[in-house]
PABAGU-200402 format. One record per residue (C-alpha): residue number from 1; residue in three letters; x, y, z. Coordinates in Angstrom, 1 decimal, padded with zeros to 4 digits, m for minus. Layout:
BEGIN
<site num="NUM" residu="ALA" xx="X" yy="Y" zz="Z"/>
...
***
This chain:
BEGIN
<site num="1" residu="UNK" xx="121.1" yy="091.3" zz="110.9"/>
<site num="2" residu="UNK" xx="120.4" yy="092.6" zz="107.0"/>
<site num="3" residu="UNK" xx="120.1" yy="095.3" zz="106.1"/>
<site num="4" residu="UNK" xx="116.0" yy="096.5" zz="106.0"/>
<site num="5" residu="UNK" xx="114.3" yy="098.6" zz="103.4"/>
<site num="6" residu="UNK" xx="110.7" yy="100.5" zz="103.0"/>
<site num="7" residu="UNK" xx="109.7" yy="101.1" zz="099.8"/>
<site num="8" residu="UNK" xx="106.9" yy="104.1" zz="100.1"/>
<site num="9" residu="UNK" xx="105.7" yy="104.6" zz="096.5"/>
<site num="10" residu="UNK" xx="104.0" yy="108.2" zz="095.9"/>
<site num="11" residu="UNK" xx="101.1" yy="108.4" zz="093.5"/>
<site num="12" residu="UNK" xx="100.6" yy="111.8" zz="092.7"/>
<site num="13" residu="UNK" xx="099.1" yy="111.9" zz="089.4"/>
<site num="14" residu="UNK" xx="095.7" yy="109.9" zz="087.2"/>
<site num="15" residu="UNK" xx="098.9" yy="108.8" zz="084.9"/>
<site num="16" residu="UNK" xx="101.3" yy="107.4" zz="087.2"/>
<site num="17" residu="UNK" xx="097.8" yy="105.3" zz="088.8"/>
<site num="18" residu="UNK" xx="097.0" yy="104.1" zz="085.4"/>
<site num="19" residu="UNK" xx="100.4" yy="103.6" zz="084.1"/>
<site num="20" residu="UNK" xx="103.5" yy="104.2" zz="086.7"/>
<site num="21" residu="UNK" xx="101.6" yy="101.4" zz="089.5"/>
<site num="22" residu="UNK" xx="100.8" yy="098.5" zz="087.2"/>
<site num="23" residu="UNK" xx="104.6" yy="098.6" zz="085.9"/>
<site num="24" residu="UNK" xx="105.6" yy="098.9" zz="089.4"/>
<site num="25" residu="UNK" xx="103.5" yy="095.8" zz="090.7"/>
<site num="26" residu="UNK" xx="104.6" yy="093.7" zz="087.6"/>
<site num="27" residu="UNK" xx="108.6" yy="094.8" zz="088.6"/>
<site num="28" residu="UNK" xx="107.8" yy="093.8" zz="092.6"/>
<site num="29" residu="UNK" xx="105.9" yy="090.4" zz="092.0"/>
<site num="30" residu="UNK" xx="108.5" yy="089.2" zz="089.9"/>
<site num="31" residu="UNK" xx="111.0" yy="089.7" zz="092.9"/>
<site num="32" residu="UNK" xx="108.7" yy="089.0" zz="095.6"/>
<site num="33" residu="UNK" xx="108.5" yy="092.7" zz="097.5"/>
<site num="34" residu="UNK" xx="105.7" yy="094.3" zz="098.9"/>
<site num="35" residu="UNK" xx="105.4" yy="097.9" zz="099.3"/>
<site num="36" residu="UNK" xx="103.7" yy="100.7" zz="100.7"/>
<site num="37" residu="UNK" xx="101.7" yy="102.6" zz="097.8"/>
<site num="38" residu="UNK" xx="100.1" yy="105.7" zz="098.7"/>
<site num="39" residu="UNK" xx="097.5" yy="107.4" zz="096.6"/>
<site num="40" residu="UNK" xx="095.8" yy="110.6" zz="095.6"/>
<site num="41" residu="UNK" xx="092.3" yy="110.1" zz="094.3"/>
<site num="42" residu="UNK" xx="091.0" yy="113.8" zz="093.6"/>
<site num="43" residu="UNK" xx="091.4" yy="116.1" zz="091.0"/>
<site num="44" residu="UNK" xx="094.4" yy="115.8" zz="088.9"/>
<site num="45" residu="UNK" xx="095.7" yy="119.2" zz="089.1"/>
<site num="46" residu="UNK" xx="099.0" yy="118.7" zz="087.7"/>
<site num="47" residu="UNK" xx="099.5" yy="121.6" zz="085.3"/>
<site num="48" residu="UNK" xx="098.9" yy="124.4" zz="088.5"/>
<site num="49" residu="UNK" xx="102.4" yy="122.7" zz="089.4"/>
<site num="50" residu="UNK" xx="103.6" yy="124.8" zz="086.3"/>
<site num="51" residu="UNK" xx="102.9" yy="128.0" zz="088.6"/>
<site num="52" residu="UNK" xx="105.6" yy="127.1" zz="091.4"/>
<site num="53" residu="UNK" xx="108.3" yy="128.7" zz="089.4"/>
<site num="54" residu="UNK" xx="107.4" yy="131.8" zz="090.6"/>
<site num="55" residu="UNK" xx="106.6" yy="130.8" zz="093.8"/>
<site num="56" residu="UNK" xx="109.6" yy="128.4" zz="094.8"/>
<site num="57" residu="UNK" xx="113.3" yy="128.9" zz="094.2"/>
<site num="58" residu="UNK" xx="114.9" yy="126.2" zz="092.0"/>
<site num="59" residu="UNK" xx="111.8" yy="124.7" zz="090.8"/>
<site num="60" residu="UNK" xx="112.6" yy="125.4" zz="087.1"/>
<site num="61" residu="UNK" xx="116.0" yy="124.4" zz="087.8"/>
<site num="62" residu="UNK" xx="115.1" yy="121.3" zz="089.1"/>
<site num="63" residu="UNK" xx="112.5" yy="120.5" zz="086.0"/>
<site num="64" residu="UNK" xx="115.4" yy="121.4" zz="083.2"/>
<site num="65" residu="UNK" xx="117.7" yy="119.2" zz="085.3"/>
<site num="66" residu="UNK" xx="115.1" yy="116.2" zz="085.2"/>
<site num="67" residu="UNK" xx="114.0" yy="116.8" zz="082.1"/>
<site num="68" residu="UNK" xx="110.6" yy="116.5" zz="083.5"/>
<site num="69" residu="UNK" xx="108.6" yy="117.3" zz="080.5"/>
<site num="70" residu="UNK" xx="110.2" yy="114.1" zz="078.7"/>
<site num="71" residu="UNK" xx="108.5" yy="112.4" zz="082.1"/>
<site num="72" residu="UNK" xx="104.7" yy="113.2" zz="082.1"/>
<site num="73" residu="UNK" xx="102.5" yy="113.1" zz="079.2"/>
<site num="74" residu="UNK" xx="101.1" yy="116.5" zz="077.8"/>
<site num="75" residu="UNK" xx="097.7" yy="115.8" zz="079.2"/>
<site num="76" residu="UNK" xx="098.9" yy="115.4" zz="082.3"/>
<site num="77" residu="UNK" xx="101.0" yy="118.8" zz="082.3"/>
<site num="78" residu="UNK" xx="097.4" yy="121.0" zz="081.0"/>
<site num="79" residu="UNK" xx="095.8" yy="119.4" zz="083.5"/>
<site num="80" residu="UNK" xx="093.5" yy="122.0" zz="085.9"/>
<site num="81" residu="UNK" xx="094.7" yy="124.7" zz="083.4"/>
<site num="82" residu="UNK" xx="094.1" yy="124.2" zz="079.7"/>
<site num="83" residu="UNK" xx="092.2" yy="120.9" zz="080.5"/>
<site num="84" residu="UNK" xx="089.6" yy="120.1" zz="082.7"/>
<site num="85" residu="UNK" xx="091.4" yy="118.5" zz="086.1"/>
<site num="86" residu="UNK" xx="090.0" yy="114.3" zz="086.0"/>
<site num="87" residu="UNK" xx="089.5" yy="112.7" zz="088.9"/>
<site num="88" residu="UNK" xx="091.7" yy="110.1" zz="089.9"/>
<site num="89" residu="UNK" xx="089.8" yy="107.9" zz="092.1"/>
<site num="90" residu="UNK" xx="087.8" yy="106.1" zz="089.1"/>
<site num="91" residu="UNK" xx="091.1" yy="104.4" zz="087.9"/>
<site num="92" residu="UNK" xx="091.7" yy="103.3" zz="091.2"/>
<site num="93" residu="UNK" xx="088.7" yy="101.6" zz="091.7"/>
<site num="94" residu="UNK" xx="090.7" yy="099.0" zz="089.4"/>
<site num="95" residu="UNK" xx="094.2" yy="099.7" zz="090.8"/>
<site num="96" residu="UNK" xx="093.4" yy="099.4" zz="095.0"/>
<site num="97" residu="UNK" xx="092.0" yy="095.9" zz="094.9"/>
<site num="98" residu="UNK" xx="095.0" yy="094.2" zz="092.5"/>
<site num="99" residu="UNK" xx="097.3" yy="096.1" zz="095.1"/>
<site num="100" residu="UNK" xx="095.3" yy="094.5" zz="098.2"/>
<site num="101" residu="UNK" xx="095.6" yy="091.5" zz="096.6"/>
<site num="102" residu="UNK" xx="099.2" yy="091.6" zz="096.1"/>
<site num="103" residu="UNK" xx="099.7" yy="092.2" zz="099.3"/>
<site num="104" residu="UNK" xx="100.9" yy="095.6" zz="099.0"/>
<site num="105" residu="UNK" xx="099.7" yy="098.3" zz="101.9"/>
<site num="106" residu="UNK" xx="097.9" yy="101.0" zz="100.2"/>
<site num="107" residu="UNK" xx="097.3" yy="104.4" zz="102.2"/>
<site num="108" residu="UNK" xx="096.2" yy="108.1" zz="101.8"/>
<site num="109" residu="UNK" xx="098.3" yy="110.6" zz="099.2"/>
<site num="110" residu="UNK" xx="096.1" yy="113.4" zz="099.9"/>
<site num="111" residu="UNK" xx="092.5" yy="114.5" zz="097.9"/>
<site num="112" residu="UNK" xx="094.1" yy="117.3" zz="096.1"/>
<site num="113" residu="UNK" xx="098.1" yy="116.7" zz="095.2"/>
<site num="114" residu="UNK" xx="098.7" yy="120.3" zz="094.0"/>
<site num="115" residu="UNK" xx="096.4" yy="122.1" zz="096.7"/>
<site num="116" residu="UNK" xx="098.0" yy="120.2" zz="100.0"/>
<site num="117" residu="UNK" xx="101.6" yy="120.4" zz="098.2"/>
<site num="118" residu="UNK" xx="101.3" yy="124.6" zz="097.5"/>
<site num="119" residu="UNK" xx="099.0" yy="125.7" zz="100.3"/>
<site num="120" residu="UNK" xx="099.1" yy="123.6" zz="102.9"/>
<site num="121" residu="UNK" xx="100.7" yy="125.8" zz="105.3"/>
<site num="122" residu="UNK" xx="098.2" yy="128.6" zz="104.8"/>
<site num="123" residu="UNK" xx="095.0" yy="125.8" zz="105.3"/>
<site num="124" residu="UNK" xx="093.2" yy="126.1" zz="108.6"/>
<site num="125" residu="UNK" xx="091.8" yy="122.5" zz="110.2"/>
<site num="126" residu="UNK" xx="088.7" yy="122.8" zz="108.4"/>
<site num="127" residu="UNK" xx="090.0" yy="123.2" zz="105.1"/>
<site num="128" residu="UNK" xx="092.6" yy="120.1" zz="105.8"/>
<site num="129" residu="UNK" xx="090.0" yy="117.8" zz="107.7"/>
<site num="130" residu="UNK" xx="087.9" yy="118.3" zz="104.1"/>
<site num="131" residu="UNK" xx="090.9" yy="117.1" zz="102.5"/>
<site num="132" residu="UNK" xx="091.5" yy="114.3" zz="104.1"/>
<site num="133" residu="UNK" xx="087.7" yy="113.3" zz="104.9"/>
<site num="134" residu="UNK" xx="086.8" yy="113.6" zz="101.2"/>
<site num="135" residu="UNK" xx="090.0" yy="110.9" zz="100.5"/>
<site num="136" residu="UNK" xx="089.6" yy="108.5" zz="103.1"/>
<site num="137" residu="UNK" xx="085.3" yy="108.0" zz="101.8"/>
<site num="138" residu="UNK" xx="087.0" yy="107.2" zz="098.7"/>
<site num="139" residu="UNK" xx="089.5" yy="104.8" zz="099.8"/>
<site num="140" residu="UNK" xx="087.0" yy="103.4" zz="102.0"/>
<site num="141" residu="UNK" xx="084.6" yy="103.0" zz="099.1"/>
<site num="142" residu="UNK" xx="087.1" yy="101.4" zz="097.3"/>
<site num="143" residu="UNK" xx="088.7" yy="098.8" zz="099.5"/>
<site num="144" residu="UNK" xx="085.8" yy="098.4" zz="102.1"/>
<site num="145" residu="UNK" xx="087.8" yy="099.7" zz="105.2"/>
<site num="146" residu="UNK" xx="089.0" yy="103.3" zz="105.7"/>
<site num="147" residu="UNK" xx="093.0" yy="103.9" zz="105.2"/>
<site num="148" residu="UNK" xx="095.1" yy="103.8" zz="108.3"/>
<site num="149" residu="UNK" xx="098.4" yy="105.3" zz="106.6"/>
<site num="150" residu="UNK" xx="098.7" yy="109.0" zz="104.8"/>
<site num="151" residu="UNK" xx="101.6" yy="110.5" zz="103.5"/>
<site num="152" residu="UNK" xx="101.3" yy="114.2" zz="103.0"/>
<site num="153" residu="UNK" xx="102.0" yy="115.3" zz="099.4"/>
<site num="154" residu="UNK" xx="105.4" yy="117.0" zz="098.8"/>
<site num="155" residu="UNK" xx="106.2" yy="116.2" zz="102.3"/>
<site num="156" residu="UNK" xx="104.5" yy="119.2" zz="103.7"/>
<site num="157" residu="UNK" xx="102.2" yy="118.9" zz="107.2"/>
<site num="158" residu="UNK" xx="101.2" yy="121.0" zz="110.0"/>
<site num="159" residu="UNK" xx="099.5" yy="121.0" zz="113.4"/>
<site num="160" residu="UNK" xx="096.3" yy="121.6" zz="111.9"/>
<site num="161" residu="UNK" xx="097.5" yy="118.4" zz="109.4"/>
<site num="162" residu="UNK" xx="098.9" yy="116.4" zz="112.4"/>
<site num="163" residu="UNK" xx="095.5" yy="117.0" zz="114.4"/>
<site num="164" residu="UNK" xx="093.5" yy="116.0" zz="111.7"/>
<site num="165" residu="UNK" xx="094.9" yy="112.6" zz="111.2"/>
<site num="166" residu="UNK" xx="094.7" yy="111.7" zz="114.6"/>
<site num="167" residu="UNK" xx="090.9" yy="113.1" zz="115.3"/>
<site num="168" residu="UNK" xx="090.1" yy="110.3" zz="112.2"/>
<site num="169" residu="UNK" xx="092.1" yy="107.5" zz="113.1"/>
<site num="170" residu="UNK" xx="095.1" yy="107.0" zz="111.2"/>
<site num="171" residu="UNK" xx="097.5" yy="104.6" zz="112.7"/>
<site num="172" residu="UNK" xx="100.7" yy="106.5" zz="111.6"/>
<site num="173" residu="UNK" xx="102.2" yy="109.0" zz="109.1"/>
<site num="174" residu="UNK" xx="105.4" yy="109.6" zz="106.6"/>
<site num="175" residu="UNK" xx="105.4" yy="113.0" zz="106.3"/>
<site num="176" residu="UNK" xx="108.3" yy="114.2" zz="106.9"/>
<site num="177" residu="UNK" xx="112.1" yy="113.8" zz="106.2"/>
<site num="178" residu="UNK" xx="114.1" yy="112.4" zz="108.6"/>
<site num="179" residu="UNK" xx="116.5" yy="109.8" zz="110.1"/>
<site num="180" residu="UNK" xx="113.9" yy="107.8" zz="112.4"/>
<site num="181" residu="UNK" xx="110.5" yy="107.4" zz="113.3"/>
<site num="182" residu="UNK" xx="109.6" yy="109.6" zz="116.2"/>
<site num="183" residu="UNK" xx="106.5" yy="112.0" zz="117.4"/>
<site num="184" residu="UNK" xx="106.0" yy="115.2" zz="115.8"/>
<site num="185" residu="UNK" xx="106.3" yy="118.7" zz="117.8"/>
<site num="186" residu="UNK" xx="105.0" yy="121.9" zz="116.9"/>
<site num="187" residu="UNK" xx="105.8" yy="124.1" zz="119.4"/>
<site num="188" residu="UNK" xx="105.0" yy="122.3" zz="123.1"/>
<site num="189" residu="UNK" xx="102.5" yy="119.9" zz="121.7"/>
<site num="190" residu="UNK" xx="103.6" yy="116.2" zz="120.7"/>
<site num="191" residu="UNK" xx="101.2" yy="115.3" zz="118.1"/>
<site num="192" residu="UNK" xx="100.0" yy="111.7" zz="118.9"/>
<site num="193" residu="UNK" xx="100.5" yy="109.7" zz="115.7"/>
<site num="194" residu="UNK" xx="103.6" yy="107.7" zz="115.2"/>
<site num="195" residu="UNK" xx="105.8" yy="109.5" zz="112.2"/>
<site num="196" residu="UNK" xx="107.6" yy="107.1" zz="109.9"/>
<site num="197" residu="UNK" xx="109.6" yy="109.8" zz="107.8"/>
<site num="198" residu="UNK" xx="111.8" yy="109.1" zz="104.2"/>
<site num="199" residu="UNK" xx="115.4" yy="108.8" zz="105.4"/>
<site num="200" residu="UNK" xx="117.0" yy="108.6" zz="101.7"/>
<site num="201" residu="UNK" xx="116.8" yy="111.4" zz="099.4"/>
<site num="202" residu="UNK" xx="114.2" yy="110.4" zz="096.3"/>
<site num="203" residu="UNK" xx="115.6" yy="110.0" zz="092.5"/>
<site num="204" residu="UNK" xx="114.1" yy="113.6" zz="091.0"/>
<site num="205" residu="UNK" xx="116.2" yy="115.4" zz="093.6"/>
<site num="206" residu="UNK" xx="119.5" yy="113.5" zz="092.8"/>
<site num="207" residu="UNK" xx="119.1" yy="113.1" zz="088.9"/>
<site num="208" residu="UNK" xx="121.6" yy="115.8" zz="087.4"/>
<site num="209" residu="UNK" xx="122.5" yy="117.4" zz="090.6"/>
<site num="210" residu="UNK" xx="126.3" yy="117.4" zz="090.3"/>
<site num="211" residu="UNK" xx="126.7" yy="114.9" zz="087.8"/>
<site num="212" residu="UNK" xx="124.2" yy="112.7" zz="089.0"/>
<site num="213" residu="UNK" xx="122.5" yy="109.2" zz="086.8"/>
<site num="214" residu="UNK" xx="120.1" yy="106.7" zz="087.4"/>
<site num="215" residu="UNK" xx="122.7" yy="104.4" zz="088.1"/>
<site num="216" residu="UNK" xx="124.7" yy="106.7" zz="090.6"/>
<site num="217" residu="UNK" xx="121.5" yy="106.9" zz="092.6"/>
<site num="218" residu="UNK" xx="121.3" yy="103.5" zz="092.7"/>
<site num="219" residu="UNK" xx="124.9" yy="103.2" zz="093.9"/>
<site num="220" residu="UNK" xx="123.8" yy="106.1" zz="097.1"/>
<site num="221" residu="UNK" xx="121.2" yy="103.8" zz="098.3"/>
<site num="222" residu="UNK" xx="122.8" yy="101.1" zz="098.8"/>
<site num="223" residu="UNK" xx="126.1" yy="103.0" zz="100.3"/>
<site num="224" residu="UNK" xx="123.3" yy="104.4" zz="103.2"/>
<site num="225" residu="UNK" xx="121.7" yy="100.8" zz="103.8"/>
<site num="226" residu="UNK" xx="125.1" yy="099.9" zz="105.3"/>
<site num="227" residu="UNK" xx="125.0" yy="101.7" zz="108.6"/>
<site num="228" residu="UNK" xx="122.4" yy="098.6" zz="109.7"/>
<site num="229" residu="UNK" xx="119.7" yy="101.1" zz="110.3"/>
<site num="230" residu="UNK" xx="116.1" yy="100.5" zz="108.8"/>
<site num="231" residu="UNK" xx="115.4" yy="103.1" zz="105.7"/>
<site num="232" residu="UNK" xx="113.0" yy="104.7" zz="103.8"/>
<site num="233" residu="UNK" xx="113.1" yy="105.2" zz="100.3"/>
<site num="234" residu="UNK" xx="110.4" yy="107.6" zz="098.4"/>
<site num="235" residu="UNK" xx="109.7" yy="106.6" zz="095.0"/>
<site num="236" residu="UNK" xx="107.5" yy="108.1" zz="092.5"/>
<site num="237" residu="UNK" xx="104.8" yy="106.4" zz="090.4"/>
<site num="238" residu="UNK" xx="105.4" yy="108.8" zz="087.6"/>
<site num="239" residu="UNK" xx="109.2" yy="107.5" zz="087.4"/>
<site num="240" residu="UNK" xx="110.5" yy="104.6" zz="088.9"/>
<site num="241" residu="UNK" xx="107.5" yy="103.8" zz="087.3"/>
<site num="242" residu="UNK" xx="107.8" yy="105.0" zz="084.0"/>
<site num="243" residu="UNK" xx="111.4" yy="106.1" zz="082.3"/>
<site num="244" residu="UNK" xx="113.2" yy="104.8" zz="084.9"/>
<site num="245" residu="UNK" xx="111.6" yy="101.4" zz="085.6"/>
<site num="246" residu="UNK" xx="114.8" yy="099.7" zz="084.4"/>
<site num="247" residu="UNK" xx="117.1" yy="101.5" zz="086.9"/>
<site num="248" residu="UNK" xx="114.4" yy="100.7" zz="089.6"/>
<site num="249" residu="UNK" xx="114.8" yy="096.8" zz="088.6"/>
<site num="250" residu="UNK" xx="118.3" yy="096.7" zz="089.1"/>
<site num="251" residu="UNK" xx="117.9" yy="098.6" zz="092.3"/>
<site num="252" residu="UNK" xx="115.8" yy="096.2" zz="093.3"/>
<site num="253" residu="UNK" xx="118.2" yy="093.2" zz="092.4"/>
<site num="254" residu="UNK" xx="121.3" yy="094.6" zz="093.8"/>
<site num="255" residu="UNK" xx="119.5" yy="095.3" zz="096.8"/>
<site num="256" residu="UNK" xx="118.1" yy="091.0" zz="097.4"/>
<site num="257" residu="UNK" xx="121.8" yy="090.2" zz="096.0"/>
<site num="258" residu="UNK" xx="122.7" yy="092.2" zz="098.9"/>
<site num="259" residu="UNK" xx="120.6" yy="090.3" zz="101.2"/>
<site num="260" residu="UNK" xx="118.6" yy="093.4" zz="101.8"/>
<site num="261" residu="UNK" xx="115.0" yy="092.8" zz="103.7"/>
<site num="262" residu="UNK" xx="112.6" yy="094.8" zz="102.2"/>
<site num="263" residu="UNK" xx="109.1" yy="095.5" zz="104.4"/>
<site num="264" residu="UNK" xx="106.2" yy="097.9" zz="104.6"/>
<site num="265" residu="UNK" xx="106.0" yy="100.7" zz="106.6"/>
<site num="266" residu="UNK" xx="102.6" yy="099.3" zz="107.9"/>
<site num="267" residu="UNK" xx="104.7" yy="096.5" zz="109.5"/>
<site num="268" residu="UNK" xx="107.3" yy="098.3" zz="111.0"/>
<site num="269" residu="UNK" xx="104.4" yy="101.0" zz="112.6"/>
<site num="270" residu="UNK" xx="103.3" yy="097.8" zz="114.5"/>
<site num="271" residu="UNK" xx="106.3" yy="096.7" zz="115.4"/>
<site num="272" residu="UNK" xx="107.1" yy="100.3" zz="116.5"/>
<site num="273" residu="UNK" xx="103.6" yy="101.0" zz="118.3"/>
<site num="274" residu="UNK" xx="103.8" yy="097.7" zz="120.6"/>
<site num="275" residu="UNK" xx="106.9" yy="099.4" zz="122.1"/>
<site num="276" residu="UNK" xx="105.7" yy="103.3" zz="121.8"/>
<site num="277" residu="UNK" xx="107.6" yy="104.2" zz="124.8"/>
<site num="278" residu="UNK" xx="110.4" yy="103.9" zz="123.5"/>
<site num="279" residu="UNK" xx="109.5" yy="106.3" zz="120.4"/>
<site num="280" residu="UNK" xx="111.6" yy="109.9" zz="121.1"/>
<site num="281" residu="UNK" xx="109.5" yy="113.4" zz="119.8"/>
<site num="282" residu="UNK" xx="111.0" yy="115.6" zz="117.7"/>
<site num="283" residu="UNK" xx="110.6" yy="119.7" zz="116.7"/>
<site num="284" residu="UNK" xx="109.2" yy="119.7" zz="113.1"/>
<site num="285" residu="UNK" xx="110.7" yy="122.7" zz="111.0"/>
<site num="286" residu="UNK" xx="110.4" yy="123.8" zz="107.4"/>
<site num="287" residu="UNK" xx="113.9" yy="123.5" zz="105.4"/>
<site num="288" residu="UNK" xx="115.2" yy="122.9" zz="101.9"/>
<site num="289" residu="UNK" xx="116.9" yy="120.0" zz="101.0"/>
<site num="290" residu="UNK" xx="119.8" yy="119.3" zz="097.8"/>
<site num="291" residu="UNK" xx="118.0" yy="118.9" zz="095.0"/>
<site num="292" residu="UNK" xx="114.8" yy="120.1" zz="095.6"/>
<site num="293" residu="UNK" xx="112.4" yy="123.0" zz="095.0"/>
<site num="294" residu="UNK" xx="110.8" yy="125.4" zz="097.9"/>
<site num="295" residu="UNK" xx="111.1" yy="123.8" zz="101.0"/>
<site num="296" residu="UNK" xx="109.5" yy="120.7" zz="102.9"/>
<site num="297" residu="UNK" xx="108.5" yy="119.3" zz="106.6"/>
<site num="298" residu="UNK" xx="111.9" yy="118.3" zz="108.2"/>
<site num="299" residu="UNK" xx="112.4" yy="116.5" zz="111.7"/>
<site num="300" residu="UNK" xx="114.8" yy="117.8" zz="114.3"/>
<site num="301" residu="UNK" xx="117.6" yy="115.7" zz="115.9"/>
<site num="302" residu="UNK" xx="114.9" yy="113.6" zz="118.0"/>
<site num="303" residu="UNK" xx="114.5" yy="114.3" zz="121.9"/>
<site num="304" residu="UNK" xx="113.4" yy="111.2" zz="124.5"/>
<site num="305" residu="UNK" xx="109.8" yy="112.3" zz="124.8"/>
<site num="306" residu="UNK" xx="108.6" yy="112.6" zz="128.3"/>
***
């Protein structure tokens, strides 16, 4: 059996919608992969990011080691400070139907990138059911149909979060980390949407880290698709994208050279869901990862669920 890849593509910013996702569709159609784009279509907040260096230990670390003002335009790093924050959802009005259209599964990122990513843990349900209600009416505005997928910005979620997306409908989630899909436990309640989390670490948190390049990265991925197990692999509009569209390419080639099967997370939820008894739970904790700033959502060594 080949080896089987998701590609989840994060859209956190208005520049990686306008910019990062057309490169990105142009790089996939010429190779015949779909993937699973997720957006956020509120305010572009990006420049309050600037204030999780005093919040979040190795965030400046991990933006020297990137080089991550080389990465995003100077617009985009005053935005919601110096600028005014634009909204992202009128580019999108373009961007959603070509994805459609491409076949390409396009689900929730969030309303607000910045607020979910810093304060999430401190929102109450009403503050995260406006969150998510004011993003899925305009998704559903945009592509006719409300989203059935959300991945939670900077891989951060909650019970409040995990109720939410189930009281509106969502078919299933990524976000967490993890090493396979399962349903999420805070405390003694199983949350009852299906959990597909990222199982490979992303490019930002590898680039630099110990001698780290594009091309080493590259080189990881395809070491992990070996086990035979199905992964997940996080990229970001802003750089696979952008600077490092090239790298991304050749991922991409080495990978179909490989004989990997790439498919979208929407499609393996199905697959999943028509045998959800078989799905284990698992505890949901907050932890750090290698490579990355504060900490995130992380899933516990999965239980059988009863």
């Amino acid at each position: 059996m080949p080896a089987r890849l998701a590609l989840k593509v994060d859209v956190d910013t208005l520049q990686g919608l306008r910019e990062g996702v057309p490169a990105l569709m142009e790089i996939l159609a010429g190779r015949g992969v779909q993937a699973s784009f997720f957006l956020a279509l509120g305010p572009d907040h990006s420049g309050r990011a600037v204030f999780r260096v005093f919040r979040q230990r190795g965030f400046l670390d991990k933006m020297l080691r990137t080089r991550a003002p080389a990465m995003y335009s100077l617009r985009t790093m005053l935005y919601g400070t110096i600028l005014p924050a634009p909204m992202i959802a009128p580019a999108a009005a373009e961007i959603v139907p070509r994805l459609l259209s491409g076949g390409h599964e396009v689900g929730l990122h969030g309303y607000d990138h910045v607020l979910w990513h810093d304060r999430l843990v401190n929102m109450n349900r009403a503050a995260v059911n406006r969150e998510v209600a004011s993003a899925q009416a305009v998704f559903t505005g945009l592509a006719g149909r409300p989203a059935r997928a959300f991945a939670a910005p900077g891989w951060q979620c909650s019970a409040a979060s995990r109720a939410v997306l189930a009281v509106q409908g969502f078919r299933y989630a990524s976000d967490t980390r993890g090493t396979a899909p399962y349903y999420p436990r805070f405390g003694a309640e199983v949350t009852p949407v299906l959990e597909i989390p990222t199982t490979l670490p992303t490019l930002d948190e590898l680039l630099g880290f110990n001698g780290c390049g594009a091309g080493d990265f590259t080189d990881l991925v395809l070491r992990r698709l070996e086990d035979g197990r199905p992964q997940v692999l996080t990229i970001h509009a802003e750089l696979e994208g952008g600077p490092f569209r090239g790298e991304f390419a050749r991922l991409l080639d080495r990978a179909l050279e490989e004989g990997v099967a790439f498919f979208r997370l929407a499609d393996w939820a199905e697959e999943l869901l028509t045998h959800g008894w078989q799905i284990p739970a698992a505890p949901v904790y907050q932890g750090r990862l290698p490579g990355r700033a504060g900490t995130v959502s992380r899933q516990v060594h999965p239980e059988v669920s009863s």
